[in-house]
N, C-alpha and C positions, 0 to 999 in steps of 0.2 A: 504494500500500500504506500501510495507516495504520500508526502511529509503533507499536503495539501487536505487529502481524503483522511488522514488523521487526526488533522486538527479537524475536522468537522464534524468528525465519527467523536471526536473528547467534546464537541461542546451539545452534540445531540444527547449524550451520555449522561454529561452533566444536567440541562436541561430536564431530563426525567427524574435524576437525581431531586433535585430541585422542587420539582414537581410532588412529588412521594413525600418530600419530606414535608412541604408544606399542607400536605393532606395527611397527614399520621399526626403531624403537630396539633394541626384545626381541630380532627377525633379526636383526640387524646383529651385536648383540654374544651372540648366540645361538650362532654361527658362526665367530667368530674365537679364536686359541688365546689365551696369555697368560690363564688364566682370573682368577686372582686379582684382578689389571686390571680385568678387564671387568665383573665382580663388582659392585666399588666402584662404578664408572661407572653402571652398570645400576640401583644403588639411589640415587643422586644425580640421576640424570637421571626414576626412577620418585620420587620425593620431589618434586622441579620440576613435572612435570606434576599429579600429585597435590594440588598448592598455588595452579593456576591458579583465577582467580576472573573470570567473565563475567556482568555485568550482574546483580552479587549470590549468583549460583549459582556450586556449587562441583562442575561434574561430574567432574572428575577423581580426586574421592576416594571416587565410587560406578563408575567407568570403568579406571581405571588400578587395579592390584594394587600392592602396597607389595614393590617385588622387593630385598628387605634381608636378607640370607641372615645368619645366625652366626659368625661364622669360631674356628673351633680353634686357637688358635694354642700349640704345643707347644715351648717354648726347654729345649736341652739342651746349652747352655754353662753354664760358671761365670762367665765373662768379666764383671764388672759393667758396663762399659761397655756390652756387647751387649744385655746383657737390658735394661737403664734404655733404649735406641733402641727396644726390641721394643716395649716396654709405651709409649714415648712417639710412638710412630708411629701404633700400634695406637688411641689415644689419638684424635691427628691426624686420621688417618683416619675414626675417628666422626664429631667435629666437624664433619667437611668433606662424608662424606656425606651426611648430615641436612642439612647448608643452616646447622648455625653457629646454630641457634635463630632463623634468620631464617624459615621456612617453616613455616605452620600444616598439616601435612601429616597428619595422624591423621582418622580419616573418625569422626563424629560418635558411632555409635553403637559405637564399641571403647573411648571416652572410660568409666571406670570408678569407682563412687563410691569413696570411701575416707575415712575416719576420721581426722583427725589432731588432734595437742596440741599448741598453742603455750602451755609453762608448766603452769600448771594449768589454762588452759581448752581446750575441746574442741571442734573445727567439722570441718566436710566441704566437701570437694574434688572433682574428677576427677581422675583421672591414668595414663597411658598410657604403653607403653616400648617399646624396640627396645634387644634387646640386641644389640652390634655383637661382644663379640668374647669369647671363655672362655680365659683364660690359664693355660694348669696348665704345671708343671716337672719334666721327669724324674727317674725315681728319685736319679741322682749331683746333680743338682742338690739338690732338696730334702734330701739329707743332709748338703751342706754349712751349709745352716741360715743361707744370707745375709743379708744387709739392705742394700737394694737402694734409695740414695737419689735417687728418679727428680724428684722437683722441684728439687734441685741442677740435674743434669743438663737438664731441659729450662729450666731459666734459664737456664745457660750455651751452650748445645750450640743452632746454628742449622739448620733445618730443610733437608735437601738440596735445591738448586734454588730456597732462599729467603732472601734477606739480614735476616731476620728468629728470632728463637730460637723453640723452642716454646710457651715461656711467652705473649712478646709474642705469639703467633697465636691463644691461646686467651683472648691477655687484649681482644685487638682494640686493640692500640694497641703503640707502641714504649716501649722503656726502663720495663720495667714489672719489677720485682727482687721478691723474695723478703723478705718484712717480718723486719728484724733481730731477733734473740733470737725468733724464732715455732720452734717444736721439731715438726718436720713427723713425722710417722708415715713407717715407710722400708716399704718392700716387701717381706715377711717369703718366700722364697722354698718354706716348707716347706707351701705352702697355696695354692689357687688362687684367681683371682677373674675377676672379671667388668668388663668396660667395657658400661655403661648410659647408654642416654639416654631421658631420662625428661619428660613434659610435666605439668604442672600446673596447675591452673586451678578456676575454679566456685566455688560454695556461696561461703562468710566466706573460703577461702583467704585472699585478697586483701589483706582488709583486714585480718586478722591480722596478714599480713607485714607490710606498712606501718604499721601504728599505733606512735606513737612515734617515726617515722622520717622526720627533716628535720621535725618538726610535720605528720606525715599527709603530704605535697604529694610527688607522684612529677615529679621532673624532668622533661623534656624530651629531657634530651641524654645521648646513652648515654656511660659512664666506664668505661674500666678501675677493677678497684679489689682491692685487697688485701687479705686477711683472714685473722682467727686462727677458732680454733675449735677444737672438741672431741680432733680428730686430721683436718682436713685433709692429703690428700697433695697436690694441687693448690689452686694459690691466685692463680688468675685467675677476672677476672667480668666479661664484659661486660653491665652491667646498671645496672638507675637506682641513680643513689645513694644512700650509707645504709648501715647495717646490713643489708642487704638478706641476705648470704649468712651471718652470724653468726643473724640467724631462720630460714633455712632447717636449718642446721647442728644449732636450736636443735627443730624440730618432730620428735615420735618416730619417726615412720615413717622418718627419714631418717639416724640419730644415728649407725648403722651405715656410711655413705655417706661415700666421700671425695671432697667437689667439686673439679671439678676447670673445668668451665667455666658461667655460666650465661647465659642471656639474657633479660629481661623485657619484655612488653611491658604498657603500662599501659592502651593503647587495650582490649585485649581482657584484661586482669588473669588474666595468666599467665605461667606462667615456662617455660622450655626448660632443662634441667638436665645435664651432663654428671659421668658418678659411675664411679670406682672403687672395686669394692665386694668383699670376701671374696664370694668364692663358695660359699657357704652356704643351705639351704633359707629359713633362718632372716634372713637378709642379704636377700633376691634377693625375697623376701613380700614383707616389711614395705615397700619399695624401691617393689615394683612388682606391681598388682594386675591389670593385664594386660598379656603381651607381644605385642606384632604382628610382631614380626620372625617368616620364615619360616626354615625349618630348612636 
């Protein structure tokens, strides 16, 4: 067999591969109780296959469904301690099902143009989302009209079953603190919002971001890093060095947006974004101009 009918024979091979696995996956936890569990699982492991790459091709983002459901998630204590775990679990849980901005997992044609400003000038993007989770507060809650300081909280507070805090897990790295005198935006509990993850990429994006930053030259080696900004709730990045999340902070479609994780990659000049955001018609647009998450 020549070298040509081999590769075609490995990627039809894989392809079924593929295929099989994401149907024994689906049964598997089709079937079992625990739903919420199997939920997460189900879209971390459809995100994985989704992201495989065979001899340059990418069947599993025309093969495998993006099975990433929305979750409702409804807190009806006052407890502040309770709700700052709701909101930083829920958080958690984003991150970790998408793959942490490690997985280019979005299939080519859901990728969406979008309009953005950096400053006074103006370029275009793509950009794609999954929104993971809608946090709204029952009536007794939202009439106490709290303020709910959840990056305290995930600096301090380490994640269960992980000798690590929340912060350090979104920052990808250890002993990563809360930048002194930074005035973080708190969790206004009479309003809901949204955990979004969001990708970005294409057009001038790019090189918007970067310009300026380290002299143009994107690292190498990924950094936690810590930043101020407009009303950050979160303030971990794992991403190239630089002002990288102070430009993001800074472009309008996002100004609404509380970053909370990001990841960059400079090989394919795009970013992976983790955002909590008011839940708003008005928030939840501008943010994101298509969402792939299913319902």
């Amino acid at each position: 067999m020549n070298k040509k009918g081999a590769t075609v024979q490995a990627i039809i091979i894989s392809i079924i591969i593929i295929l099989l696995s994401g149907a024994i996956i689906f049964l598997f936890f089709r079937f079992l109780p625990y739903k919420e569990m199997i939920d997460k699982e189900a879209c971390h492991q459809s995100v994985i296959l989704r992201s495989q790459s065979i001899a340059g091709f990418e069947p599993g983002k025309h093969l495998v469904p993006l099975n990433c459901k929305t979750q409702e998630i409804e807190i009806s204590s006052t407890n502040e301690q309770f709700i700052a775990r709701e909101i930083s679990n829920a958080m958690y849980d984003c991150w970790w099902m998408l793959g942490e901005g490690k997985y280019d997992f979005f299939s080519d044609p859901s990728w969406q143009e979008i309009v953005i400003e950096f400053g006074t000038a103006q370029g275009t993007a793509k950009a794609n989302c999954v929104v993971c989770s809608i946090i709204k507060f029952t009536e007794n809650v939202q009439d106490k009209n709290l303020r709910i300081d959840v990056a305290e909280f995930m600096e301090s507070t380490k994640i269960p079953t992980k000798n690590i805090t929340y912060l350090e897990y979104l920052a990808g790295q250890e002993d990563v603190r809360l930048p002194t005198g930074l005035e973080i935006e708190k969790i206004d509990t009479s309003q809901e919002y949204a955990i979004v993850f969001i990708g970005i990429r294409g057009g001038n994006f790019w090189s918007g971001l970067i310009s300026g930053v380290g002299g143009g030259a994107i690292v190498g080696a990924i950094t936690g890093l810590a930043f101020g900004g407009p009303h950050p709730y979160l303030i971990a990045a794992t991403t190239v060095a630089g002002d990288v999340l102070g430009k993001l902070n800074a472009i309008k479609e996002f100004q609404n947006a509380r970053i909370a994780s990001v990841r960059c990659d400079g090989e394919k000049k795009g970013c992976f974004i983790l955002y909590l955001i008011p839940l708003t018609v008005k928030d939840l647009s501008m943010t994101c101009q298509n969402i792939e998450s299913i319902s």
